[in-house]
C-alpha positions in Angstrom: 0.0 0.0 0.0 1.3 3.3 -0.6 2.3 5.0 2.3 1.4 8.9 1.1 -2.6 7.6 0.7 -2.3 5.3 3.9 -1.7 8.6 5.7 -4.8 10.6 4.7 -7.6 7.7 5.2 -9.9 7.2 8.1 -9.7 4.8 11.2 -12.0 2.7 12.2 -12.1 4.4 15.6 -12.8 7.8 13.3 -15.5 6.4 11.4 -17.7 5.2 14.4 -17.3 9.0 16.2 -18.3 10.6 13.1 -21.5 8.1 13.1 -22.4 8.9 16.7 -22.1 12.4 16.2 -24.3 12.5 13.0 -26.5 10.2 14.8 -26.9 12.7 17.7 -27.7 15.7 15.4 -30.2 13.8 13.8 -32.0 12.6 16.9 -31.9 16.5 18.3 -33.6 17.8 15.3 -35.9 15.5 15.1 -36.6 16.6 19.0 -37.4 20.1 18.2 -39.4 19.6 15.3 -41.4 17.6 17.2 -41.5 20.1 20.2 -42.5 23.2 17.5 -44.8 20.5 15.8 -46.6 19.7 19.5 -46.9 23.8 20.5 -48.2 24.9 17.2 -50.6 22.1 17.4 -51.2 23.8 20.9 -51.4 27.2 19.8 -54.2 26.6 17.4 -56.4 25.7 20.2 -55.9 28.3 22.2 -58.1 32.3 21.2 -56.2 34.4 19.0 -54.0 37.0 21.4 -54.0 40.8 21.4 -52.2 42.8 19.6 -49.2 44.5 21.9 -50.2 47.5 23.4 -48.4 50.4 22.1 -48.0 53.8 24.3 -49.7 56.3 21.2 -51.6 59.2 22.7 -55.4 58.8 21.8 -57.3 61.8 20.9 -59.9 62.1 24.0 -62.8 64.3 24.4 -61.5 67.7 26.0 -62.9 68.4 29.6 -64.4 71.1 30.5 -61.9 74.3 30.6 -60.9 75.2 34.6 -59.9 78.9 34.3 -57.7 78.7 37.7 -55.7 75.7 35.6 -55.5 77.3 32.3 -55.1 80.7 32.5 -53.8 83.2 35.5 -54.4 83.6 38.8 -54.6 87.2 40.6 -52.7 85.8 44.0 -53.5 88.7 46.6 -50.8 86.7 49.5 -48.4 87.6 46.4 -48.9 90.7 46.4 -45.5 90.8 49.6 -43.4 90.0 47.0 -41.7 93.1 45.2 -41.5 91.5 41.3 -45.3 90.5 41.8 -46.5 93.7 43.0 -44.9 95.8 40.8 -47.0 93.6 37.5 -49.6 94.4 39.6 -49.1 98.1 40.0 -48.1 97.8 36.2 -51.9 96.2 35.2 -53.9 98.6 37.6 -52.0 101.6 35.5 -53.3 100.4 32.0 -56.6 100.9 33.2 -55.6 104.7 34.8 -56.3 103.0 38.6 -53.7 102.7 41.5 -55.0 102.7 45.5 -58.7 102.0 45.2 -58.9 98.3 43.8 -55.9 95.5 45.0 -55.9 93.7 41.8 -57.0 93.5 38.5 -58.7 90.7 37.1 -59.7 89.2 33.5 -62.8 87.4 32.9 -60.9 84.5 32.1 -58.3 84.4 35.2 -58.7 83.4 38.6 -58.5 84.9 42.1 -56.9 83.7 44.9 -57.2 84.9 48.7 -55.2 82.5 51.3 -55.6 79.1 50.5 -59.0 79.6 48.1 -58.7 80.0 44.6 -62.2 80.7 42.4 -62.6 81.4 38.9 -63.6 85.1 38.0 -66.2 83.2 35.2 -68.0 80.9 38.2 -67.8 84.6 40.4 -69.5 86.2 37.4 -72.0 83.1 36.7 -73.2 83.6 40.1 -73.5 87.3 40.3 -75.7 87.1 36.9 -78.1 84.5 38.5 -78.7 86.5 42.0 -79.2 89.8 40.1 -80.8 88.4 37.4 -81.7 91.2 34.5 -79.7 94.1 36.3 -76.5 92.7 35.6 -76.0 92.4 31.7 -75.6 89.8 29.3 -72.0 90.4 28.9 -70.8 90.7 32.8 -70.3 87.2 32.0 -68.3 87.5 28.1 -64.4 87.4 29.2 -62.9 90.4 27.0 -59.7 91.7 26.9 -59.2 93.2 23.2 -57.4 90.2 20.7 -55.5 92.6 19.4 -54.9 95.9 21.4 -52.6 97.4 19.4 -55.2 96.9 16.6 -57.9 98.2 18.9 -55.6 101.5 20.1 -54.8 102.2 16.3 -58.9 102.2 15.4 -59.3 104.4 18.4 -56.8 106.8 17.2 -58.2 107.2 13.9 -61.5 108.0 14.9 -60.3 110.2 17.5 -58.6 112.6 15.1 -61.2 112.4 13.1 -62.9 114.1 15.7 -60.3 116.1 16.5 -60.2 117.5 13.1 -64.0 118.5 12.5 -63.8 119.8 16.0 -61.4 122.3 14.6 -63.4 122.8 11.7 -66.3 123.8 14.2 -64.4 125.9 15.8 -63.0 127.7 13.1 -67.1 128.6 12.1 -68.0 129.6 15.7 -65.1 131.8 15.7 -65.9 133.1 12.2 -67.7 136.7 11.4 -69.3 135.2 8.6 -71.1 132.5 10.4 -72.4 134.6 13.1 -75.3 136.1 10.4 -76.7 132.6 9.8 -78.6 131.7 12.9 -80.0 127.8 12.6 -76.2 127.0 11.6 -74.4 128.6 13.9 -76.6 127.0 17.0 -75.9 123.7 15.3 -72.0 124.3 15.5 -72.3 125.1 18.9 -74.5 121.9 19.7 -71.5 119.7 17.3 -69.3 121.4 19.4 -70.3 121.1 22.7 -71.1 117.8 22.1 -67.5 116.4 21.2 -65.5 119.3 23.2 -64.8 116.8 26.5 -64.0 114.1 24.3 -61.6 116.4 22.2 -59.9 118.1 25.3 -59.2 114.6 26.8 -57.9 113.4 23.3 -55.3 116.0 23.2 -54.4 115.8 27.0 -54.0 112.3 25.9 -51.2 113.1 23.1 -49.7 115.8 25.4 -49.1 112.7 28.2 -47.6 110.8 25.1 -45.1 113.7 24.3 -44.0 114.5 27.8 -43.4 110.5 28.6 -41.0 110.3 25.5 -39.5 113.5 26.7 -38.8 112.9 30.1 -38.1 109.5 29.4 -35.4 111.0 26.5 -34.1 113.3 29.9 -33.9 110.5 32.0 -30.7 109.0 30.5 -28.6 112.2 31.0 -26.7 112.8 33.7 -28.4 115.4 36.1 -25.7 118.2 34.8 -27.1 117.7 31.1 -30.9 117.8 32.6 -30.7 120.7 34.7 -29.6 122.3 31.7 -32.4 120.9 29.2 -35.0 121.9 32.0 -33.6 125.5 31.8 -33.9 126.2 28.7 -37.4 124.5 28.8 -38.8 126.9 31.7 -37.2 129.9 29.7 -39.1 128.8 26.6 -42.1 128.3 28.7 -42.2 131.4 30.2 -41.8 133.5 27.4 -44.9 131.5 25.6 -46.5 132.3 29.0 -46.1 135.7 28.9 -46.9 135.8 25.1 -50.7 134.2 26.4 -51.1 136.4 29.5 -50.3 139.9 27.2 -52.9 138.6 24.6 -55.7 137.3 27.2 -55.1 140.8 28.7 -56.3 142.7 25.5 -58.8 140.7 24.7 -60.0 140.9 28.2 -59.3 144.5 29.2 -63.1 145.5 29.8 -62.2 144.7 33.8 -58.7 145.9 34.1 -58.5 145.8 37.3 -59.1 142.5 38.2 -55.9 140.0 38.0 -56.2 138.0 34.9 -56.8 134.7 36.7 -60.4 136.4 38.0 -61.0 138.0 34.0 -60.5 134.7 32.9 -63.0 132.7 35.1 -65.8 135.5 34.8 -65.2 135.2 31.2 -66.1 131.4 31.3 -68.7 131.7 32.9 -70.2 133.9 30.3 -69.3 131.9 27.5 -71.1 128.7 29.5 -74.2 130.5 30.0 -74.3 131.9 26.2 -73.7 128.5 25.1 -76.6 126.7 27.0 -78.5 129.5 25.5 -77.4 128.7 21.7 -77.4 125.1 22.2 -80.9 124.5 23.6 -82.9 122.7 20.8 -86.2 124.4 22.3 -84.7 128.1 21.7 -86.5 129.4 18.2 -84.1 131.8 17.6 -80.6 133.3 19.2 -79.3 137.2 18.8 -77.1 138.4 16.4 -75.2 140.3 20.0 -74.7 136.7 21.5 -73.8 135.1 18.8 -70.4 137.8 18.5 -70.4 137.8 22.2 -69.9 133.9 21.9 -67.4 133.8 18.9 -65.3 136.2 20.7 -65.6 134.3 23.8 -64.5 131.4 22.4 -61.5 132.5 21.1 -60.3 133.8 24.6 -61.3 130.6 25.7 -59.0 128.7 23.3 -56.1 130.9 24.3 -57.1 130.7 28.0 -56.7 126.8 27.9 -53.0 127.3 26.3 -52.1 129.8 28.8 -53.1 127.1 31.3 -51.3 124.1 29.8 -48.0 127.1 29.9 -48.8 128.0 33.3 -48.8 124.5 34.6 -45.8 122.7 32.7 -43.6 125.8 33.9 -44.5 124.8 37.2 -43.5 121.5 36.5 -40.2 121.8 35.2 -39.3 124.5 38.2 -40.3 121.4 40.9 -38.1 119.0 39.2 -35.1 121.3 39.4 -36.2 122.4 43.2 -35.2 118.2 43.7 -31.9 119.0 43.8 -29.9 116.0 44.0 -32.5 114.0 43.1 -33.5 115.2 39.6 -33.0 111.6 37.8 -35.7 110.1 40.7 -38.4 112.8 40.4 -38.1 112.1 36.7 -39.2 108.7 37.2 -41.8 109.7 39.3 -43.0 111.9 37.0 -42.9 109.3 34.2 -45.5 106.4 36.2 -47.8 110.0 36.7 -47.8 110.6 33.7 -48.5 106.8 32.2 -51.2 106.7 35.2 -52.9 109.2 33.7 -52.5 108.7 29.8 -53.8 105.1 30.5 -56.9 107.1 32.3 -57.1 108.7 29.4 -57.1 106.2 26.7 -60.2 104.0 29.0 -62.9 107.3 28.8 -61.7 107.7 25.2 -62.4 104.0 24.4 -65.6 104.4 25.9 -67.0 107.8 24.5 -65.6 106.7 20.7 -66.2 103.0 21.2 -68.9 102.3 23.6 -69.6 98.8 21.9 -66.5 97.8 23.2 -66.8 97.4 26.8 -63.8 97.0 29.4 -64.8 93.8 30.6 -61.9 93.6 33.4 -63.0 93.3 37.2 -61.1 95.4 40.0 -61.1 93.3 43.2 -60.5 94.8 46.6 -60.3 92.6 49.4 -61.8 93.7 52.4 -60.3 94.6 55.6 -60.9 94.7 59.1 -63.2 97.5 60.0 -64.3 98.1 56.1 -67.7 99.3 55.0 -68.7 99.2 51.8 -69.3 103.1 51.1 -65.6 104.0 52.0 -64.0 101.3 49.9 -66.3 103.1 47.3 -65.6 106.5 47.9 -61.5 105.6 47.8 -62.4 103.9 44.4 -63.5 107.0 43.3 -61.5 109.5 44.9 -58.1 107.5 43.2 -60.3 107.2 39.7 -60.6 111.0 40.0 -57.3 111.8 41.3 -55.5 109.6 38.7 -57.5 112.6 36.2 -56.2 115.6 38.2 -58.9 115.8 40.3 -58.7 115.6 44.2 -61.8 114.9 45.7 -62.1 116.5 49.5 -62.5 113.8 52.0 -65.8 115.2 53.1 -66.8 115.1 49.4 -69.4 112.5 50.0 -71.1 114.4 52.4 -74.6 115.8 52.5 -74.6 119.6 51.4 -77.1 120.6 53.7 -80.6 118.3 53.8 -79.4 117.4 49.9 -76.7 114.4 48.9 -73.8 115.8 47.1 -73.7 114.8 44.0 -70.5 112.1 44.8 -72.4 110.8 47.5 -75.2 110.5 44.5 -72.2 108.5 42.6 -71.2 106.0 45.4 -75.4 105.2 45.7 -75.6 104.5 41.9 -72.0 102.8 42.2 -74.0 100.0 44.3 -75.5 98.6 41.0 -71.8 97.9 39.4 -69.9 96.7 42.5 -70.8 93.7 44.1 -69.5 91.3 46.7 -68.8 88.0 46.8 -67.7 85.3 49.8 -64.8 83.4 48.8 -65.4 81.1 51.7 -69.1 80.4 51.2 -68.8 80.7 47.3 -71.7 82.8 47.4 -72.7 86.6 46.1 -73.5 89.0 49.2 -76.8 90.7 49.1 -76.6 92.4 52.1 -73.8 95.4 51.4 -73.1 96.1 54.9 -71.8 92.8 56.4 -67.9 92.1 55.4 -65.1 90.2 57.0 -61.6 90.8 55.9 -60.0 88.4 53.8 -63.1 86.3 53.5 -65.5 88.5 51.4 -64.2 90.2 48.0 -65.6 93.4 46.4 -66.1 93.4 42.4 -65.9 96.2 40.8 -67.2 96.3 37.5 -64.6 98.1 35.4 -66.7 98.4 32.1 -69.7 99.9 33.5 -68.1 102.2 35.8 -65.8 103.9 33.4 -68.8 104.2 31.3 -70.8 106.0 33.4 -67.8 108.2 35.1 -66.2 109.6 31.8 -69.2 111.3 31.2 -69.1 112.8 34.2 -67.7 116.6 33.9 -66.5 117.1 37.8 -67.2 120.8 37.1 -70.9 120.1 37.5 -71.2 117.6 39.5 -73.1 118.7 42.3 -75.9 119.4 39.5 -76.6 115.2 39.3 -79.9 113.8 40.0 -80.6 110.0 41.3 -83.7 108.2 41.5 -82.7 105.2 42.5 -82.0 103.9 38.9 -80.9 106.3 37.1 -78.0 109.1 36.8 -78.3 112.1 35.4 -78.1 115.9 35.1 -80.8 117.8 34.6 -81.6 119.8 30.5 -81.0 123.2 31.2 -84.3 125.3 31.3 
């Protein structure tokens, strides 16, 4: 046998492990078919499984919206805190408010006193149901302008639209040539009579506008560079001053002898009692005399006003240097005034231009130990009034007399938009005169009373009647 080949061949012995192995493999598959075979057959019997459950988020049906969840809550306990109470002060100046209310409060926010939080809707709900048809449909409509800038715009617009045929008007009252036609003069007068709040405010408006930018503009000097720039504003001042006074005193010269303050004031009087005369729609027929009386009158009025307006930002600019050393903080003062009272402004505006669109924002005040009800109104309104340059005198509410004054008339028509409300009962509070601090709220309805108190004109407001439903002062006779 060749030796090479002998070499490469199989044993015996190698043979027989080979079989056993091949045997083995055999027998194991054979096994697990069989096992695969036996739970397949098993798996037939058995009910078809469930898919696997996989984590995809199901579209559900959306619960009812819980305003304290979803939008903002008015915390008062917050209210410590500096950052918080400065947003605050910061909301309660849009709407031209600062001392009277503690917060301010959308329709669609929440409030929160101690541990109790309440949505303003459910609060509103509830007040609609005890008062029934005295409080209207929309105390319960959450507003808050979509778009305010959108909204201020469209106020603007129609404001100097107003503006500008106000002008026209008064360029025909103050006119020789219109004087001869009688029915059209008396309706220029009526026009004008009838937009001349609404005009003044407008203009006050833009005047709180220019000063902010301007003081704001001052603000980032050093207090060298503004006692400089405030200078040579109260010498420019005073010369237009002087400039007013010389040509109020010609025009007013038939009562030399009395200062010009006094000319002035008898001089408005006139020109209001000429123009209830030319304005009453019952009058057939006015004089040629009052009609010339009244265009001249009106001029010295116009110049009268901008004497005023002189008169009183002199005075301003001589207080702010008087701070010395503290220039820079006046300023800033001066600034959150002024935005106080530009956003007071803006809120009658929006109202006598746009009454359909109502401020439907809630002040809440929470009452205090020893509170009643008719002071926490009359503070309302003294801070409304004194955010417009008005001070009211603290006896202001006072009788005059056997007769109500006419703020006194206010707070008793104010009942019908305030109301107040038990955050611990959930409940509205009928009776007015029964309040414990920090357990009872007070609502102010912000819509309805800057409706009814921009068309208030403080001048005559001891002249305002109330029935016990309605407010008003009375036609002149």
């Amino acid at each position: 046998m060749d030796t090479k080949h002998a070499s490469g061949s199989l044993t015996t012995p190698q043979i027989a492990i080979i079989a056993i192995i091949v045997v083995i493999a055999i027998i194991v598959t054979v096994w697990t078919m069989a096992d695969k075979k036996k739970a397949d057959e098993q798996a037939a019997l058995q009910p078809p499984q469930k898919p696997p459950v996989i984590n995809t988020p199901v579209p559900q049906e959306t619960p009812a919206v819980q305003p304290e969840e979803m939008k903002s809550v008015a915390d008062y306990d917050k209210l410590k805190e500096p950052d918080y109470k400065e947003l605050t002060r910061q909301r309660k100046a849009e709407y031209g408010l600062d001392k009277g209310v503690d917060m301010i409060v959308k329709a669609d926010e929440s409030v929160k006193i101690g541990d109790k939080t309440i949505a303003m809707q459910e609060i509103l709900e509830k007040i609609r149901i005890k008062k029934g048809d005295v409080v209207e449909k929309s105390l319960s409509a959450g507003l808050s302008p979509a778009n305010p800038e959108q909204e201020r715009k469209q106020l603007t617009e129609e404001l100097d639209k107003t503006e500008k045929r106000f002008e026209k008007l008064q360029k025909n009252i103050e006119s020789p040539d219109s004087v001869r036609n009688d029915a059209a003069y008396r309706d220029y007068v009526r026009e004008h009579k009838a937009v001349e709040k609404t005009v003044a405010d407008y203009r006050a408006y833009k005047d709180a506008g220019k000063d902010i930018d301007a003081y704001k503009a001052l603000s980032g000097k050093d207090e060298r560079a503004i006692k400089a720039q405030l200078n040579e504003d109260t010498a420019r001042l005073s010369v237009e001053k002087d400039r007013l006074e010389k040509e109020l005193e010609q025009r007013l010269s038939s009562k030399k002898s009395q200062p010009i303050a006094e000319r002035i004031k008898g001089a408005e009087k006139r020109f209001e009692e000429l123009q209830k005369q030319l304005s009453d729609p019952n009058a057939y027929q006015s004089s040629e005399k009052h009609r010339q009386e009244y265009s001249e009158l009106a001029k010295s009025i116009r110049i009268a006003e901008e004497y005023r307006q002189a008169i009183k930002k002199l005075n301003e600019k001589k207080e702010l240097l008087s701070e010395d050393g503290k220039i820079s903080e006046a300023i800033q003062t001066k600034i959150r005034n002024l935005e106080l009272w530009k956003n007071s402004l803006e809120n009658d505006l929006r109202v006598q231009i746009m009454p359909q669109k109502d401020i439907q924002v809630y002040g809440i005040y929470a009452v205090q130990s020893k509170d009643n009800v008719w002071n926490i109104h009359f503070n309302f309104l003294k801070d409304y009034f004194n955010n417009r340059g008005i001070r009211l005198s603290p006896k202001a509410d006072k009788p005059i007399g056997k007769k109500s004054s006419g703020v006194g008339k206010i707070l008793k028509f104010a009942e019908n938009m305030v109301y107040i409300y038990n955050i611990r009962e959930e409940r509205v509070e009928m009776n007015l005169h029964q309040i414990h601090p920090l357990s009872k709220i007070v609502v102010f309805n912000l819509g309805q009373v800057f409706s009814v108190l921009s068309q208030i004109d403080y001048r005559n407001i001891n002249q305002i009647e109330y029935d016990g439903e309605t407010l008003w002062i009375p036609a002149v006779q």
